[in-house]
N, C-alpha and C positions, 0 to 999 in steps of 0.2 A: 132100362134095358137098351134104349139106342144111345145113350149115352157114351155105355160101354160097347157097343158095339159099334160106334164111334172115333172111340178112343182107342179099340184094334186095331182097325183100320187102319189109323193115323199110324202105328207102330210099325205093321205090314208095310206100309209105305216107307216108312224107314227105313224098315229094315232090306228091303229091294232096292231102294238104292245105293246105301251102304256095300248091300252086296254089288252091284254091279259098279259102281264104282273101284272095289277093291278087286274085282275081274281085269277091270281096265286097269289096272297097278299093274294085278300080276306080271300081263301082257306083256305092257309094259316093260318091265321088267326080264320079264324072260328073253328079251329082245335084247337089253341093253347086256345081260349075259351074253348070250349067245356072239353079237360085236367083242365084249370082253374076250373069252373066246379065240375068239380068231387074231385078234390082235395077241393074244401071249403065245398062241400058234407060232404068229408069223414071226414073232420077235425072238421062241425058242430057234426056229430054224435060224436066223440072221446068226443068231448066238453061234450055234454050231458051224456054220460057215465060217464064222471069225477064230474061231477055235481053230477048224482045219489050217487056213490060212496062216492062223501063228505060230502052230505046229510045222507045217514047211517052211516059213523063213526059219524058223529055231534050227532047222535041220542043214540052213545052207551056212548056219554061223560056223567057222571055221572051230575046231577044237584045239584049243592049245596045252 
């Protein structure tokens, strides 16, 4: 009986760190999102700025 009650133990531990460990992933993670994020943010904006911009040169190109 203490054997097994033991050998839960041993599992229980396992198994908490496993999980805390994969807590500290998520976190992780949800961080390196949240960066991702804002950098395709900031790079849609750029985009559409360069857009605008090349839309008014186009417009100053003379039509022939």
């Amino acid at each position: 009986m203490d054997a097994d009650l033991h050998a839960l133990e041993q599992k229980l531990a396992t198994l908490l760190a496993h999980t805390r460990a994969m807590r500290a992933a998520n976190e992780s993670l949800r961080g390196d999102l949240a960066d991702a994020q804002a950098r395709n943010r900031a790079l849609v904006t750029r985009m559409q700025e360069a857009s605008a911009r090349l839309d008014e040169l186009m417009s100053r190109i003379p039509a022939q």
